[in-house]
FILO-537608 format. One line per 4 residues: number of its first residue (from 0); for each residue x, y, z of N, C-alpha, C. Coordinates in steps of 0.02 Angstrom, whole numbers, plus 32768, in hexadecimal, padded with zeros to 4 digits. Layout:
BEGIN
NUM = X/Y/Z/X/Y/Z/X/Y/Z ~ ... .
***
This chain:
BEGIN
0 = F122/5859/3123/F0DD/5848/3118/F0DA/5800/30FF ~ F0C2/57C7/3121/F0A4/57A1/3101/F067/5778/30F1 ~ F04F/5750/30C1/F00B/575B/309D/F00B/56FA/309D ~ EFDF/56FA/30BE/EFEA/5697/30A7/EFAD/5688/308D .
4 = EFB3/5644/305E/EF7F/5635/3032/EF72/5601/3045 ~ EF31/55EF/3054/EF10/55B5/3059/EF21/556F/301A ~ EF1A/55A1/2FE6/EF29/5559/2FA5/EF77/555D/2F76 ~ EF77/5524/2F97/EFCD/552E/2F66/EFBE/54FB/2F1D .
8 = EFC6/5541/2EEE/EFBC/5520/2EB2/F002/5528/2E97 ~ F019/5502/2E62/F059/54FE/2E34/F053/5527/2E09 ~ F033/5583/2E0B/F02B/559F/2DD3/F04A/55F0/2DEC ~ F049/5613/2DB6/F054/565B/2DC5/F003/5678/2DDC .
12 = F02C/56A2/2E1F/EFCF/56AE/2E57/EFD9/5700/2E38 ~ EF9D/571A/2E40/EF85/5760/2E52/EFCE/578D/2E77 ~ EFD5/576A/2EAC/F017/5793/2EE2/F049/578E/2EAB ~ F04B/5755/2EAB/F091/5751/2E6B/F09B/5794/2E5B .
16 = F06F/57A9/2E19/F06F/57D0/2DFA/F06C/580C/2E17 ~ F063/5831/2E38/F053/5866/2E70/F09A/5872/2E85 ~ F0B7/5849/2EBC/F0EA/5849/2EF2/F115/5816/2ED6 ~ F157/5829/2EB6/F184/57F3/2E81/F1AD/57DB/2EE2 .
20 = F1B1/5792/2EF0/F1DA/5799/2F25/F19A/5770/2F4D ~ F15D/575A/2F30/F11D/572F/2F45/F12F/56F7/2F4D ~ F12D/56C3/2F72/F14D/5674/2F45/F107/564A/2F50 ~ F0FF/563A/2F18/F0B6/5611/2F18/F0B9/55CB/2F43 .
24 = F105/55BA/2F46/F0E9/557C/2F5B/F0DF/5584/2FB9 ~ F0FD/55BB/2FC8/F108/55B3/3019/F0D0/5600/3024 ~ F0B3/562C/2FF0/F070/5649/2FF6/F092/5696/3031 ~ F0E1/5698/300E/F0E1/56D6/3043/F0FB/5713/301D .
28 = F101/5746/3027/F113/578F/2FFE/F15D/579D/303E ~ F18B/5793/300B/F1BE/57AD/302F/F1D8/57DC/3030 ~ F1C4/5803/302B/F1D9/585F/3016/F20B/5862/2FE7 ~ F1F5/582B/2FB2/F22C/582E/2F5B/F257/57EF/2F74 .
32 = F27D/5809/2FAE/F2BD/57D3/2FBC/F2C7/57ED/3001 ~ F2DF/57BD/3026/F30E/57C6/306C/F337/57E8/3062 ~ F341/581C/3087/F377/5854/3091/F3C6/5834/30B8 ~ F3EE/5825/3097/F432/5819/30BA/F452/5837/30D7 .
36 = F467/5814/3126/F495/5846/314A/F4DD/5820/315E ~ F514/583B/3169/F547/5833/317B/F556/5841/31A8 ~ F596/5824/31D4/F5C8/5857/3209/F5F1/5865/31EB ~ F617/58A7/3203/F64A/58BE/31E8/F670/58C7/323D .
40 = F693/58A8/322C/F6BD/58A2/326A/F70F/58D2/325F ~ F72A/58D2/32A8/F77E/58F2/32A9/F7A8/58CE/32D4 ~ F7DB/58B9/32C2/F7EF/5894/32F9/F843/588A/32EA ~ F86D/5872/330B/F8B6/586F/32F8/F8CC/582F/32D1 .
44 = F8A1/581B/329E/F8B6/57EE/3281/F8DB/57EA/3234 ~ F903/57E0/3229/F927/57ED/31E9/F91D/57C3/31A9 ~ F8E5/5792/31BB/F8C9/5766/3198/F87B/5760/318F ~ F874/5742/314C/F813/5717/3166/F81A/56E1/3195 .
48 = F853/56BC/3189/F863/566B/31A6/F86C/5682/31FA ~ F879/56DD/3207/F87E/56D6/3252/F841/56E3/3266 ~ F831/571F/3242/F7E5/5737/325C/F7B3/56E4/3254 ~ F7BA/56CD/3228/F771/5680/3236/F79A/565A/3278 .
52 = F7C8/5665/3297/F7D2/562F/32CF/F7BF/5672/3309 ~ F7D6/56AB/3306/F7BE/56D0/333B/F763/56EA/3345 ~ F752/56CC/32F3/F705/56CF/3304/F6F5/5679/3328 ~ F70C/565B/3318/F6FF/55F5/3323/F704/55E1/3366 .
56 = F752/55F0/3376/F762/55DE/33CD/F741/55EE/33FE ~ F71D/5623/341B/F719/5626/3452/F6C4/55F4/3440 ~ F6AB/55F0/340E/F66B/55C3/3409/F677/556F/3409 ~ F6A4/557E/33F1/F6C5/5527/3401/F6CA/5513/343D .
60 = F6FA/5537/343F/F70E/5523/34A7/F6D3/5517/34CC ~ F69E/554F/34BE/F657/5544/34F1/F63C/5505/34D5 ~ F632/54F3/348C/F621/54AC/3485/F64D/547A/34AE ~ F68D/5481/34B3/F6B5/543B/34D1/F6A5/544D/351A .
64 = F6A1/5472/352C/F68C/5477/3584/F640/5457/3593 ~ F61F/547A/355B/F5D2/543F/356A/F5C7/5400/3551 ~ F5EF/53FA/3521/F5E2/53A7/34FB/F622/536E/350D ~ F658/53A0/3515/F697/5377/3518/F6D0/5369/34DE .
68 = F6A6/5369/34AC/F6BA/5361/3477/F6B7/5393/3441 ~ F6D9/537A/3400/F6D0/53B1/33D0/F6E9/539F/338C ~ F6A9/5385/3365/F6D1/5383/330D/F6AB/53B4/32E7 ~ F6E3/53A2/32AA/F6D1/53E2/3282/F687/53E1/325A .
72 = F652/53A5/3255/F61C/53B8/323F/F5EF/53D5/328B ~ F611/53F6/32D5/F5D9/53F8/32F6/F5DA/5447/32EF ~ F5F9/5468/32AD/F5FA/54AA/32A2/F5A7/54C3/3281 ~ F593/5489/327D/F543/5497/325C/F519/5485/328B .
76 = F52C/5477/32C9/F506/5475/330B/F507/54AE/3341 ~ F52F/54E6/332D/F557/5500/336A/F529/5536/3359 ~ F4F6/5555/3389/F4C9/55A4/3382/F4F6/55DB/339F ~ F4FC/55FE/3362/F524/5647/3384/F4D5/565D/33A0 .
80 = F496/5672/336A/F468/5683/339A/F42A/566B/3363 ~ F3E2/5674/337F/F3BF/563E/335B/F3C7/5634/330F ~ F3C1/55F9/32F0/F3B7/5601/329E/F419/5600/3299 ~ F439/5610/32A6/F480/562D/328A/F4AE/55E0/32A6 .
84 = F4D7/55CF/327F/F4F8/557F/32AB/F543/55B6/3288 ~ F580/55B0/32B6/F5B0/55AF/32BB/F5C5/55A1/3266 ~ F5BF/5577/3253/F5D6/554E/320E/F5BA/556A/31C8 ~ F588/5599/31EB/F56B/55B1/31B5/F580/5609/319B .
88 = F59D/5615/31BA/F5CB/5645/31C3/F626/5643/3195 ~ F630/5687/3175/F654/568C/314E/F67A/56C3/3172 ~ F6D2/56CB/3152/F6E6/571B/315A/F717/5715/3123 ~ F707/576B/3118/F71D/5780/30D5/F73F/57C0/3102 .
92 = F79A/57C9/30EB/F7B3/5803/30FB/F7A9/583F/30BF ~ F786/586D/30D9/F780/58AC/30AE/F7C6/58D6/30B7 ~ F7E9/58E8/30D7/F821/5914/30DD/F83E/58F3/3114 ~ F885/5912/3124/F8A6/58FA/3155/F873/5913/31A1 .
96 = F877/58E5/31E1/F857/58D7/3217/F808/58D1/320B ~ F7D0/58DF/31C5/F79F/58F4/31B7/F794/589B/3195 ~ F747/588B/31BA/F750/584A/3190/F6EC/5853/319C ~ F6E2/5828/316B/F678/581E/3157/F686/57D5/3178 .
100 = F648/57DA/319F/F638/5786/31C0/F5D9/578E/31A4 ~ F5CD/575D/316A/F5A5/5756/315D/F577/56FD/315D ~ F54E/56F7/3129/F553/56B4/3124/F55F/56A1/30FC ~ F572/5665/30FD/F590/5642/30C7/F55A/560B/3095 .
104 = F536/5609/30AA/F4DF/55E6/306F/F4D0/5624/3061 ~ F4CF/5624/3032/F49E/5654/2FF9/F449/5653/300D ~ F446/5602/3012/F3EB/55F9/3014/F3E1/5624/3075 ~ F415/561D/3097/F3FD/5633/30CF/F412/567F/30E2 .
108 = F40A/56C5/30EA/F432/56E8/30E6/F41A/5704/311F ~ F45A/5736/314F/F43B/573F/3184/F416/578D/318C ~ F3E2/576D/3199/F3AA/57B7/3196/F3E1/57E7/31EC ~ F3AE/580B/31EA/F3C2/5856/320E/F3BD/5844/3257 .
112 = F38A/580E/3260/F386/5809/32AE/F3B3/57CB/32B3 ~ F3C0/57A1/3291/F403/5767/3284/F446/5794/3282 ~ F450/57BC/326D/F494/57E0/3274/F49F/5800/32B9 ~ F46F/581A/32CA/F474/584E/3301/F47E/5806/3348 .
116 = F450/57D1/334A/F46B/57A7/336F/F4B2/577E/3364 ~ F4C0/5781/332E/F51E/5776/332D/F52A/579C/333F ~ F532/57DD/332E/F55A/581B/3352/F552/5809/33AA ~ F51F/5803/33A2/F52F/580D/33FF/F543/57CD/3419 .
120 = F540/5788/3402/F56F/5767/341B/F5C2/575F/341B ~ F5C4/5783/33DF/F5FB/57A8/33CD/F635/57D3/33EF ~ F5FC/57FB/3425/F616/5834/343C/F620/580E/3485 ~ F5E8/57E2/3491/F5EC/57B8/34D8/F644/5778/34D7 .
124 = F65B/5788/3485/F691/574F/3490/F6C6/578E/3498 ~ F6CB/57C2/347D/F6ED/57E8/347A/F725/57DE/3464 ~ F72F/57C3/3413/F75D/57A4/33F6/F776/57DE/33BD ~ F74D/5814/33B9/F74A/5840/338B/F746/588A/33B3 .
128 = F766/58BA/3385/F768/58F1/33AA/F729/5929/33A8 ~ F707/5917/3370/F6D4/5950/334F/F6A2/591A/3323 ~ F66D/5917/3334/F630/58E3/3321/F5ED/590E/32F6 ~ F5E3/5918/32AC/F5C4/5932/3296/F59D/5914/3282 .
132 = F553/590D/327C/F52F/58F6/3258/F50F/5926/321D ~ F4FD/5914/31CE/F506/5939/3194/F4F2/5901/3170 ~ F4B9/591B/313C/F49D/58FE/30F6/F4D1/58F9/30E0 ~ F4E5/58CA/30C4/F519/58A1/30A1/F525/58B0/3052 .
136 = F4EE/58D3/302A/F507/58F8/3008/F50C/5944/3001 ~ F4FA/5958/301D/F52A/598F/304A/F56C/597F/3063 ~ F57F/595D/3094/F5C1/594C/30AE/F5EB/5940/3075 ~ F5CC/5915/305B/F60E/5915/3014/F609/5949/2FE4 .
140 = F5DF/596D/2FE0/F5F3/59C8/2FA6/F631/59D8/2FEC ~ F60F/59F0/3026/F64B/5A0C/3039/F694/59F8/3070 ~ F6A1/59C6/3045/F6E3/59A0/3053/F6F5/599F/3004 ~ F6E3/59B8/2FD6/F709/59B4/2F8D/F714/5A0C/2F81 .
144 = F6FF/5A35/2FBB/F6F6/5A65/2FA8/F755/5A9C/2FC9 .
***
């Protein structure tokens, strides 16, 4: 649901108080907070350092086939799918072959329809064996569990 305000004042509004998760200056109700999602991926990697190159490569390569080239700041240019850049992307191994591909900004986190479009470019690189998408705190209760 969101609610936009004609006057942006520098004060605590009506919504404020109502719906905690309001932000006065941008006049929207975010249902408290953005809900975080993760992948939880499977794959034969015995590392984080393998799983982030078997998530990286096959997106690289398609950059050097269309551009030619390739440095390491064009990892904040590269769209796995809208909103999401390659660079902005993290992996964390939870157990052996079990690893979270989330994001790595805090301020940006990837909502549910941002995850589910990694997953499926994901599944289109086929770098991974099993592609889950999962609220991220959820995924981490049950990978400690």
């Amino acid at each position: 649901m969101a609610v936009i305000e004609l006057r942006m004042e520098p004060q605590v509004s009506f919504h404020s108080l109502l719906w905690p998760g309001f932000s006065v200056e941008l006049g929207l109700y975010l249902a408290g907070s953005v809900r975080e999602y993760c992948l939880i991926v499977e794959g034969a990697y015995l590392s984080e350092s393998e799983a982030e190159h078997a998530l990286r490569d096959p997106f690289i390569e398609d950059w050097v086939e269309q551009t030619g080239h390739f440095k390491i700041h064009n990892m904040k240019e590269i769209l796995i799918t809208p909103g999401v850049t390659l660079g902005s992307l993290g992996v964390v191994m939870l157990d052996e072959r079990l690893f979270e591909i989330a994001s790595a900004d805090p301020e940006h986190p990837l909502s549910e329809s941002k995850a589910k479009g990694v997953a499926e470019a994901l599944r289109r690189q086929d770098m991974f064996e099993e592609v889950k998408v999962e609220p991220r705190d959820e995924a981490g209760l049950e990978s400690s569990l």
